[in-house]
Structure formats: C-alpha cells, structure tokens
VOVEX-395783 format. One record per atom (N, C-alpha, C): x, y, z. Coordinates in steps of 0.02 Angstrom, whole numbers, plus 32768, in hexadecimal, padded with zeros to 4 digits. Example, Ala and Ser with C-alpha at 12.3 -4.5 7.8 and 13.67 -1.06 7.14 Angstrom:
2
82947EE48186;82677F1F8186;82947F5B8186;82827F908162;82AC7FCB8165;82858002818A;
END
This chain:
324
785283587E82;788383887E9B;78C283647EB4;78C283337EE0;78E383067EFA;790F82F97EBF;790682E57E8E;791B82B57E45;794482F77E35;792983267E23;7954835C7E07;798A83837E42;799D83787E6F;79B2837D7EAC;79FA834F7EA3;79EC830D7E88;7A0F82DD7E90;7A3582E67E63;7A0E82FE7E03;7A4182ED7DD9;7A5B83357DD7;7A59836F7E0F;7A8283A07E08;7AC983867E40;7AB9836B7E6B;7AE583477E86;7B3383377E59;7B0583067E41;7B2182CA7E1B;7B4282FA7DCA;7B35831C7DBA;7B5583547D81;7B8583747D9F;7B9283917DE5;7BD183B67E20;7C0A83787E0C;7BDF83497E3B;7C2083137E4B;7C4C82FF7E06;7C1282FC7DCD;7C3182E07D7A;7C6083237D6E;7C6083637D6C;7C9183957D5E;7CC183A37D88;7CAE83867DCE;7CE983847E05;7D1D834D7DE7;7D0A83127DDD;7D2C82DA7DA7;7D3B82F27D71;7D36830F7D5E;7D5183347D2D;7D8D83567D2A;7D82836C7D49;7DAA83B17D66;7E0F83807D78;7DE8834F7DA1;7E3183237DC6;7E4582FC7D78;7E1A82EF7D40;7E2782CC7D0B;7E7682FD7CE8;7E5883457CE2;7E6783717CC7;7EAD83877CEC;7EAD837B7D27;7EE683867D42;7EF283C97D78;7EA483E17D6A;7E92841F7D9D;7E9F841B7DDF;7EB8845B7E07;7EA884527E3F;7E6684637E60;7E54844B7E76;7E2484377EB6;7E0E84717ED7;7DC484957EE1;7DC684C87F03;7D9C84A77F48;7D9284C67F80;7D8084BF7FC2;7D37848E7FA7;7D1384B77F7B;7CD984AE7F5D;7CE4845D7F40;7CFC84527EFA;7D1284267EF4;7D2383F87F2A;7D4183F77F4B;7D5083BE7F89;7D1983A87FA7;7CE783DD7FBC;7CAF83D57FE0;7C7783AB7FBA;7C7B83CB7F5F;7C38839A7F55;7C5683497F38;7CA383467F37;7CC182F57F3F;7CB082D97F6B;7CDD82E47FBA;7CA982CE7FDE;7C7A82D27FF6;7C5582EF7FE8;7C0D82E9800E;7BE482B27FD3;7BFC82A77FA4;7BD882727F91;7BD3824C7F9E;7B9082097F92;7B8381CC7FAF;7B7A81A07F69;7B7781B57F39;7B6E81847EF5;7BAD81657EFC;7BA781257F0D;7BEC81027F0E;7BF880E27ECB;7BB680DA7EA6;7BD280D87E54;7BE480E27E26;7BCE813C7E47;7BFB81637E17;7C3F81777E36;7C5781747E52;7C9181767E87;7CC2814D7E68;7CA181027E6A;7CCE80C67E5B;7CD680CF7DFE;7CA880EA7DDD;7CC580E37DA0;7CFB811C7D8C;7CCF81597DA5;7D19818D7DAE;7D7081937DC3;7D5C81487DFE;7D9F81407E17;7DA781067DE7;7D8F80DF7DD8;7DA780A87DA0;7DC780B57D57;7DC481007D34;7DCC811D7D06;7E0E81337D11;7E1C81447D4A;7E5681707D6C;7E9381437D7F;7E8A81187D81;7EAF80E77DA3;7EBC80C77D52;7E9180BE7D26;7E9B80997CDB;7EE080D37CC4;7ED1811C7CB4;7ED7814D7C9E;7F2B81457CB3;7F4781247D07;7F7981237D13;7F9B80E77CFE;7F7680A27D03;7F90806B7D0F;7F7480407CC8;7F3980657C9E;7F0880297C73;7F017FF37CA1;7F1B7FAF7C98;7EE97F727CA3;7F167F577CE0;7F5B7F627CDC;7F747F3E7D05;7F707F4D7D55;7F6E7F157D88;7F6F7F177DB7;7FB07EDB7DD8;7FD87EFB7E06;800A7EEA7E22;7FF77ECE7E6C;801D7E927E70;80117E757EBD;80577E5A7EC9;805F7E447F02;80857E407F36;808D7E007F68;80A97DE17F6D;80AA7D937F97;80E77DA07FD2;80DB7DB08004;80E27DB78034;80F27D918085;81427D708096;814D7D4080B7;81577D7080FF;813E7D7C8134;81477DAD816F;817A7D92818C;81AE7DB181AA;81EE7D8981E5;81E97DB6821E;81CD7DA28252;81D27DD2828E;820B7DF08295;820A7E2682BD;82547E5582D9;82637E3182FB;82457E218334;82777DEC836D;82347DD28383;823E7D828365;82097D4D8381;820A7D2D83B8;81F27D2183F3;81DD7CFB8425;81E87CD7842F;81B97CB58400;81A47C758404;81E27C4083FB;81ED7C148424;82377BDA83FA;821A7BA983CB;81E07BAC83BA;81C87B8D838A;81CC7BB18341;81E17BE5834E;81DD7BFE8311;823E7BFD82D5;826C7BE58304;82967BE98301;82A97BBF82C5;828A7B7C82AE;82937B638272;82687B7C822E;82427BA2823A;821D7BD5820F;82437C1A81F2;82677C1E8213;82907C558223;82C67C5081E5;82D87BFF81E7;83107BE981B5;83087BCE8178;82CB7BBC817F;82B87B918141;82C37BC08105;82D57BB680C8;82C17BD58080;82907BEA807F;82A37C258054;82647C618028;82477C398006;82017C288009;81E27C027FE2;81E57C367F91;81DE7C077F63;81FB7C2F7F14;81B37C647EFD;817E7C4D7F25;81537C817F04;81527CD37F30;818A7CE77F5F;81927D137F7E;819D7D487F6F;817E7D887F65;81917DBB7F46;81C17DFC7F76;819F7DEE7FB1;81C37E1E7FF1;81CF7DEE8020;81FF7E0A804C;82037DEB8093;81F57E2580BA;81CB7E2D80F2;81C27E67811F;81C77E6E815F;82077E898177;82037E8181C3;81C47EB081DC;81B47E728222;81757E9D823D;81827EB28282;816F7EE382A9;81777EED82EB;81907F3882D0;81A87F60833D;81CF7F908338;820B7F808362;82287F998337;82617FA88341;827D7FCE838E;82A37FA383C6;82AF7FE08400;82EF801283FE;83127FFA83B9;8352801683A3;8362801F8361;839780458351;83A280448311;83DE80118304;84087FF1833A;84257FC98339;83EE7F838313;83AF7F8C8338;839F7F4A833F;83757F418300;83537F6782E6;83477F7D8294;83757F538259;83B47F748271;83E87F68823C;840A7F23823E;840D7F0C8285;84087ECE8289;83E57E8F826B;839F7EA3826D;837A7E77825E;836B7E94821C;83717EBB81FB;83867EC08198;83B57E988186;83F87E9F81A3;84287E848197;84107E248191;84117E1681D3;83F57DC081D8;83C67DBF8195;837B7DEE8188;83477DCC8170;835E7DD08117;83837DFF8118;83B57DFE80BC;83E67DC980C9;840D7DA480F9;84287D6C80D5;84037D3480D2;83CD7D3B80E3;83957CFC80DD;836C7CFA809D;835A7D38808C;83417D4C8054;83657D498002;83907D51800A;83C37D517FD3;839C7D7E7FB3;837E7D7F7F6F;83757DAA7F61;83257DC47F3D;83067DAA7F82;82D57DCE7F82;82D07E117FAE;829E7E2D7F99;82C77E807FBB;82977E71801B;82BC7E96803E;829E7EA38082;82877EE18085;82457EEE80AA;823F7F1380BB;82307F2A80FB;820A7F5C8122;82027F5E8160;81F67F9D817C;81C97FA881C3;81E17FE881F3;81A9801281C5;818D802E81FA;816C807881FC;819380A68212;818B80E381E6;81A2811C8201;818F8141822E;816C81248256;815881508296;8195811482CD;819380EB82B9;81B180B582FC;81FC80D082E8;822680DC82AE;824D80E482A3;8268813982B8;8238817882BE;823E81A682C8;823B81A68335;822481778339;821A81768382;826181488390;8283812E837B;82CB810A837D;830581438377;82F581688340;832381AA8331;831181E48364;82E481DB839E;82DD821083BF;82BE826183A1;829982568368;826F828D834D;82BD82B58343;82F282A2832C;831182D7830A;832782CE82B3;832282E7829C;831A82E4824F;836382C08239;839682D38240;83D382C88242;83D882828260;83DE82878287;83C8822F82AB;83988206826D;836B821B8270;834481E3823E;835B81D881FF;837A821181E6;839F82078196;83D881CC8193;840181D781DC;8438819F81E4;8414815381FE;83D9814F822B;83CD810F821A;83AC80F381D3;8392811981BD;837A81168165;83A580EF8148;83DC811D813C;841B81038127;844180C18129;843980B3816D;845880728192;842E80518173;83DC8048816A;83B780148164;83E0800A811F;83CD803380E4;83D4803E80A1;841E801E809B;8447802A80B5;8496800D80BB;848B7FB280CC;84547FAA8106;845F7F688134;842B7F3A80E4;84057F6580AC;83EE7F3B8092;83A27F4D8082;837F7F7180AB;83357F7380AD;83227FA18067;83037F88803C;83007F807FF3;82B77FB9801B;82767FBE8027;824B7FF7801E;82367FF3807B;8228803880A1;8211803980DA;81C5802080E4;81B480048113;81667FE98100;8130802880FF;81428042812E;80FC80788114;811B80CB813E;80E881048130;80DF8132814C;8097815C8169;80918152819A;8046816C81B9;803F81B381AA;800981B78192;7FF28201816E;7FD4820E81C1;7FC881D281EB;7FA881E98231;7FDE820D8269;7FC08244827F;800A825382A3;80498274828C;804082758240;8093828B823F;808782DD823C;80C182F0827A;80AD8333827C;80CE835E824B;810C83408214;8139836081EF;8146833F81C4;81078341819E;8119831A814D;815D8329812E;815B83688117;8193837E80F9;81D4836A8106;81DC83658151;821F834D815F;821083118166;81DD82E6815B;81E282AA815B;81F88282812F;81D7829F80E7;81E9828380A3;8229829E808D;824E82DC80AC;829982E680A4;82CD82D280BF;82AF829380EC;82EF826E811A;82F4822880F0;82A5823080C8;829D81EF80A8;82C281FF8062;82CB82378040;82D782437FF9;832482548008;8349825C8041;838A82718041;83B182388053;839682088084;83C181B78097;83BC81848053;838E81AE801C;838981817FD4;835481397FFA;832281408030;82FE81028026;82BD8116801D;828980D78012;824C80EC7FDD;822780DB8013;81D180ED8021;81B580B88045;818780AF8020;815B805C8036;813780387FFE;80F8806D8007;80DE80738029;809B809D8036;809380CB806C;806880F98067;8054813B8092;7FF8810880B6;8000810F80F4;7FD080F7811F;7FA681298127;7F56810A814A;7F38813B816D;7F31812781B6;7F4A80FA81D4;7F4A80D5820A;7F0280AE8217;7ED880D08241;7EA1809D823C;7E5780E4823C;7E5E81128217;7E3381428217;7E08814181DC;7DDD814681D2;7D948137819B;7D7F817F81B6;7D32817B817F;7D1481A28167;7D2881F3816C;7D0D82248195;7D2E826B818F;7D708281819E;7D7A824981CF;7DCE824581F9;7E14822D81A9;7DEE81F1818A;7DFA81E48154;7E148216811E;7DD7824D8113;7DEA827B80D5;7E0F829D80F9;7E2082B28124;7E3282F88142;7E8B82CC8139;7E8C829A813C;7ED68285812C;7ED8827A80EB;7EAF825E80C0;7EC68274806F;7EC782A6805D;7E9C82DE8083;7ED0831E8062;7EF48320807F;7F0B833080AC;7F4C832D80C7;7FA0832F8093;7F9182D5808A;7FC282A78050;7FA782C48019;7F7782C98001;7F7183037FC0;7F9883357FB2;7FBD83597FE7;7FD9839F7FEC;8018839A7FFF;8020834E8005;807E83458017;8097834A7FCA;80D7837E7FC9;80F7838B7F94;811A83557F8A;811A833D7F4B;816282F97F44;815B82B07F67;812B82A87F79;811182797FBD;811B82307F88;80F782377F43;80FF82027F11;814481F17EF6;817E822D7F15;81C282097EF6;81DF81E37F44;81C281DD7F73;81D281A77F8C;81A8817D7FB2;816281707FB0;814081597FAF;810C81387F72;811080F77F80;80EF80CC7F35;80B480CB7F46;808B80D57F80;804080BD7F83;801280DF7FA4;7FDA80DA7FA6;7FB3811B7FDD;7F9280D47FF0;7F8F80B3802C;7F628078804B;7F288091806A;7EEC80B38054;7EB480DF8077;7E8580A580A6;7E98807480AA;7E59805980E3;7E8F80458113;7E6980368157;7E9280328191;7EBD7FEB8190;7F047FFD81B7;7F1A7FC4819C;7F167F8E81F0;7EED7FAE822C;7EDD7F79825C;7E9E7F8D8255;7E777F75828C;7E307F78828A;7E0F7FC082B5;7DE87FD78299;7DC9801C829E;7D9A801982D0;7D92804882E5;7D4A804F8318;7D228092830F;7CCE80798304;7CD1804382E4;7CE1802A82A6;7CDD7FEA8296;7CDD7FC18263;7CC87FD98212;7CF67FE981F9;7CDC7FE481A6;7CB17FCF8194;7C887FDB8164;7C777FC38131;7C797FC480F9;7C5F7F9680C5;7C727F898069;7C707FCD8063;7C357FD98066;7C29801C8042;7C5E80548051;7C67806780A6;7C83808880B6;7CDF809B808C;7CE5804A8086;7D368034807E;7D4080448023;7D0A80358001;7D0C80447FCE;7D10808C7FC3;7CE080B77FD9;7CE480F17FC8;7D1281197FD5;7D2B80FE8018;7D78810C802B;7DB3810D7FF2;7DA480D27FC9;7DED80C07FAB;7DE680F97F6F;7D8181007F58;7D9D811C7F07;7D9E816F7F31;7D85818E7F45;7D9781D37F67;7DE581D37F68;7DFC81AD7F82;7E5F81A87F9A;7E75819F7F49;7E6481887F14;7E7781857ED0;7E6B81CB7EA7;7E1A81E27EA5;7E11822A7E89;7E3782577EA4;7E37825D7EF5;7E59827B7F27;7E9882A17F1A;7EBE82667F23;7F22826B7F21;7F2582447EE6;7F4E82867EC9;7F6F82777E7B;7FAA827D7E7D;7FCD82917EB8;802A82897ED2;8030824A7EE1;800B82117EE3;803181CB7ED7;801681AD7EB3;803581797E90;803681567E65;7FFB812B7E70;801481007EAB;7FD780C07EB2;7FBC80CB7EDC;7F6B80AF7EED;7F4580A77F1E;7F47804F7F2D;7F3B80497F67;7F547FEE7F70;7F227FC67FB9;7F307F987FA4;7EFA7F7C7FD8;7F047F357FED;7F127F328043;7F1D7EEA8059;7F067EB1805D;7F197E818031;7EF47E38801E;7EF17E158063;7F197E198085;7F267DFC80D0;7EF57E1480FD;7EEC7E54810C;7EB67E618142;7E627E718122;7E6B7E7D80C9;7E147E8A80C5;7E0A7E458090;7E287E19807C;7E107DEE8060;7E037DEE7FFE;7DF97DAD7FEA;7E0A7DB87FAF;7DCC7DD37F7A;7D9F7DC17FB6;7D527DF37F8E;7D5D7E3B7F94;7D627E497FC7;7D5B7EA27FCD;7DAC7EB17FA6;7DE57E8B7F9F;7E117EB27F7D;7DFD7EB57F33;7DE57E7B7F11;7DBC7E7B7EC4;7DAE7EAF7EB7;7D707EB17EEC;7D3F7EF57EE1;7D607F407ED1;7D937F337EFE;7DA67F8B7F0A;7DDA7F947EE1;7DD97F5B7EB2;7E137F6D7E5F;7DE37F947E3B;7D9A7F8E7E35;7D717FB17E17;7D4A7FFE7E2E;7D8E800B7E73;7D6D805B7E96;7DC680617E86;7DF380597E70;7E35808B7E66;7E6880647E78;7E4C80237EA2;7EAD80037EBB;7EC17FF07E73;7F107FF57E8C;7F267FCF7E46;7F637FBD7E56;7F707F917EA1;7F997F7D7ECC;7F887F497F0E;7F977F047F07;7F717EDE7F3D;7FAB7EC47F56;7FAD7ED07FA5;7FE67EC77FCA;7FDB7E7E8009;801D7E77801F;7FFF7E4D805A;7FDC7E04802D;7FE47DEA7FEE;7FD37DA57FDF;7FF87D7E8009;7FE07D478049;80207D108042;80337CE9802F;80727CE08026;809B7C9F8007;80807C758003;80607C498035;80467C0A802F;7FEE7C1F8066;7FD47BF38039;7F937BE78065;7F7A7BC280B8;7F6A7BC880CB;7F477B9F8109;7F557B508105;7F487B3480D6;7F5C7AED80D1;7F697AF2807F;7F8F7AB38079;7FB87AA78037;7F827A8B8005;7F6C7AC27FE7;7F3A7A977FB5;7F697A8E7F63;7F997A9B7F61;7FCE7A857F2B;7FC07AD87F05;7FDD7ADE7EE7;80037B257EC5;7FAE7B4B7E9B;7F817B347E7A;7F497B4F7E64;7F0F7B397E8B;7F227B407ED7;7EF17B5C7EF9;7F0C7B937F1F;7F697BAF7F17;7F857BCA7F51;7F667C0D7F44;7F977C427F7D;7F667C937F86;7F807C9E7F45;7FBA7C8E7F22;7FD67CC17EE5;7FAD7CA87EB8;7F987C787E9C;7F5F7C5B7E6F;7F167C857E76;7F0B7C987EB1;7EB87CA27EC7;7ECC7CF47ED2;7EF17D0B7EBE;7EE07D507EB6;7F027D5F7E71;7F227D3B7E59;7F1D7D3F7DFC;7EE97D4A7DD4;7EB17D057DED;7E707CFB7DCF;7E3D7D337DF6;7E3D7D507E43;7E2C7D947E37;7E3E7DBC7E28;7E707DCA7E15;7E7F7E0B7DE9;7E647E0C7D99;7E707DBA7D84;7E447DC37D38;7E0C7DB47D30;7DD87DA57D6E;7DA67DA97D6B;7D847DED7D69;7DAF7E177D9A;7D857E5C7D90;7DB37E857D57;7DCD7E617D26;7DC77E7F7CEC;7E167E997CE3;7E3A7E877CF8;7E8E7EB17CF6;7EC77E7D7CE9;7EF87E847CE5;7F307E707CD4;7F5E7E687D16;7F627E337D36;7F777E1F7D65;7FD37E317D68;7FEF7E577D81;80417E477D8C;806B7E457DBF;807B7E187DC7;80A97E087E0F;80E37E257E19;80F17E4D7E40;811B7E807E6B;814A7E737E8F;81837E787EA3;81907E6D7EE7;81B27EB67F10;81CD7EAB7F3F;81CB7EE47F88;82007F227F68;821C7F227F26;822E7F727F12;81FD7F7E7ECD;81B17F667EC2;81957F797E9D;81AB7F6F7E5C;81CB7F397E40;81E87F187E10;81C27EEA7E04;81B47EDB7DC3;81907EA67D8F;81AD7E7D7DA3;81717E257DB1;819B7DFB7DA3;817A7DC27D7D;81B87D8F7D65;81917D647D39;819B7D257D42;81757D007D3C;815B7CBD7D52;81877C787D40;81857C577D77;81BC7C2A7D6E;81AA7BF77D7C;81997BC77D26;81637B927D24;81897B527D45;81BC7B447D48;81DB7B1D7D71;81CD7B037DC2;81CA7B4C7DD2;81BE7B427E28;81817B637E23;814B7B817E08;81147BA57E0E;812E7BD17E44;815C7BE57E34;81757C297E55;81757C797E37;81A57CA77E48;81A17CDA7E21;81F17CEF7E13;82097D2A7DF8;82437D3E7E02;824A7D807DDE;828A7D997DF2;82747DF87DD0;82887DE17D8F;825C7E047D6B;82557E1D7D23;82B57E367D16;82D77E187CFA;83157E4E7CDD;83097E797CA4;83247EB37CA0;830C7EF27C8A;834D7F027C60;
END
C-alpha cells in the first residue's frame, strides 16, 4: 500500500513538472504537491531539465575582487591601490552606505580604479533606508549611482520588501539593473513563502538577472545539503520570471556549488580572484571552478559584473569582455 501511495505521489509531482515545462500556471494544488515533496531526485532532475531548456550546457561564473565602502583598517590602504588583478570580472563595493553622498562617492573612487571592469554594489533595502522610504528619493539616488558609474546594484531582498512593485519601478525608471533578487537568510517554509512571492513580481526579470535562493549569511538553524539543494531546484521549477538561478562559491564552497549545477543553478557567483596562497595560475579559484563546472558536465563561461561574456587572455591568464 505504502509503494502505491508513493508512486501516486511521485505521478502528481511528474504532471506538476509538467505543467511548469508547458508553461502552465500553477494552481494552489499544484504548489502544494511541489512542495510538499521530498524526492530530491526527482526534483533535481526536473529542475536540471529546466534550467537546460533555458541555458542547455552552459554555466556562467564570476571572479570577484570586494573594496570596502569605507575601510578602517590603515592597513588596508595599499590594497586599496594596487591593480585589478587581470582575472577580475567585478569589483564590488561592500558595506552600507550612511548617505547617498557617500555611495556616490565611493562609486566614483572605486570606477577610477577599476577602469573598466564594471562596479557594482548596495542593497536595496540600505539604499531605500538612505532615500528615506520615499520612491522619488530613491529613483534620484539610482540615478546618481548609474551616472557616478555603478554598472549592476548588488542585490534586492525578497525579505521585507513591503512594495515590490514600486521597488522594481524605481529600479526600471533610473535605467539600473540589479545582479540578483535575495532571500536573506530564510530556508525551508519561510523560504517558499518568498519564492512565491518573487514568482508573482510582474517584470521582476527585466531588472533583475538572478534569483540567489539559499541564505546569503548564516541561518538559524543551519542548512543542510539536502535542505539547500532542494531549495535551489523548487526556486528553478518555481520562478519562471527570471532568467537565472545562482549560487555563492564564496560562502557554500566548491562542492556544494558543483552539485547544485545539477538541481537548476546555472550561475556561480562570488569566485575569488586569487586564492589563499599563490599556488601559480592552475591551482587558482578561476581554474578550480572551471574544472567544476566540466566535471559536472557543462560548459564553463566567464562573466563579468554587467553579465557579459568574457574571453580568455592567454597572456596574463586573465579574462576580458568578449567584443560584440
């Protein structure tokens, strides 16, 4: 009984997959027997089909040099100046911002350092708390950034935002993009209840490139594989208003990012520039997530911070944008 129990299960979830193949919408029903499933194998091949269906083989990554907003430390001050190392695909200011003066400031500084690798930076919640929660306000610091240089915004929290709509229309009217839609640090039911959410934002994919579904600090409690996986391919069957699903090489590592090319990512963010110690160019991070990406079976392509191809520059074992 049990057995026949299971593969009626397992026949729901295959026509529920179906259904998102087909381009259907989703009824209450439908949602319920997606997630409530636990076959994470059939999950992961469903979301692996879906993610092919958008992308086939290729998978895009990212090399990533961080420049604080305003550093401390006086040790950091010749770090600060040194050259973009050549395998750099973004530069990303990190911190918040206590101004919009001081935003635009530090775009301005981190693009003449950059030349022309793109900057990016800033959550839109730190940036909406700078503009004083008025819409109008936030469109004009948008603007300023987009003017001072800032090539994509770093993210948008699906946590908290009480006005999508006017969120993504301050973002679609100042003309700037952001790299990804967050879930902040919420898993399992807290989790879905924000992919639908971003499921149901109209237009959300014309200015947003990524849906990042696992937490991007540490959760309480603590993830797990399983958990994080099933997370990612649910967020792939899920939301079909963005393009990519993506996943941080920096905080989950280069095993669990492998893995979760085969539940729907088809975007690995956060590689850094250089490794822990100098083991010479084919041991660096951009080497060791090449060979995982074609180990689990895909076509490796290097990116940088406005989502532009880039191609390899056997000289310096660097990269550079693709001209088009």
């Amino acid at each position: 009984m049990s057995e026949d129990v299971t593969a009626a299960a397992q026949m729901a979830v295959q026509k529920v997959v179906q259904k998102v193949a087909d381009g259907v919408t989703l009824s209450e029903a439908d949602w319920a027997r997606l997630t409530g499933s636990h076959d994470l194998i059939a999950l992961g091949m469903a979301a692996d089909t879906a993610r092919r269906r958008r992308h086939d083989d290729r998978v895009t990554f990212v090399q990533v040099l961080e420049v604080p907003l305003d550093p401390r430390d006086p040790l950091d001050s010749d770090a600060l100046e040194a050259p973009i190392p050549p395998p750099t695909g973004e530069v990303r200011v990190t911190g918040c911002p206590d101004s919009s003066a001081a935003a635009v400031a530090a775009v301005r500084t981190t693009v003449a350092r950059a030349g022309a690798v793109p900057v990016t930076g800033f959550a839109l919640a730190d940036l909406e708390d700078v503009a004083g929660h008025d819409r109008s306000r936030l469109r004009d610091v948008l603007g300023a950034l987009r003017e001072a240089g800032l090539a994509q915004l770093g993210e948008v929290s699906a946590a908290g935002l009480t006005d999508p709509d006017g969120a993504l229309a301050a973002l679609r009217d100042s003309g700037v993009q952001a790299a990804r839609v967050t879930l902040g640090v919420a898993t399992g039911d807290a989790a879905l209840t924000l992919i639908r959410q971003v499921a149901s934002w109209d237009g959300v994919g014309d200015v947003c490139r990524c849906l990042a579904p696992l937490p991007r600090t540490g959760s309480s409690p603590p993830s797990t594989g399983y958990a994080d996986l099933r997370q990612v391919a649910l967020a792939r069957l899920l939301v079909d208003n963005i393009d990519s699903i993506q996943v941080d090489w920096s905080r989950y590592g280069p095993k669990l990012a492998q893995v979760a090319l085969t539940f729907g990512v088809d975007d690995v963010d956060g590689v850094p520039v250089t490794g822990a110690d100098d083991q010479g160019w084919r041991r660096s991070p951009g080497e060791e997530i090449r060979r995982n990406i074609v180990g689990a079976g895909f076509t490796a392509v290097p990116r940088d911070g406005r989502f532009e191809v880039m191609e390899e520059s056997a000289e310096s074992h660097g990269y550079r944008t693709r001209q088009s």
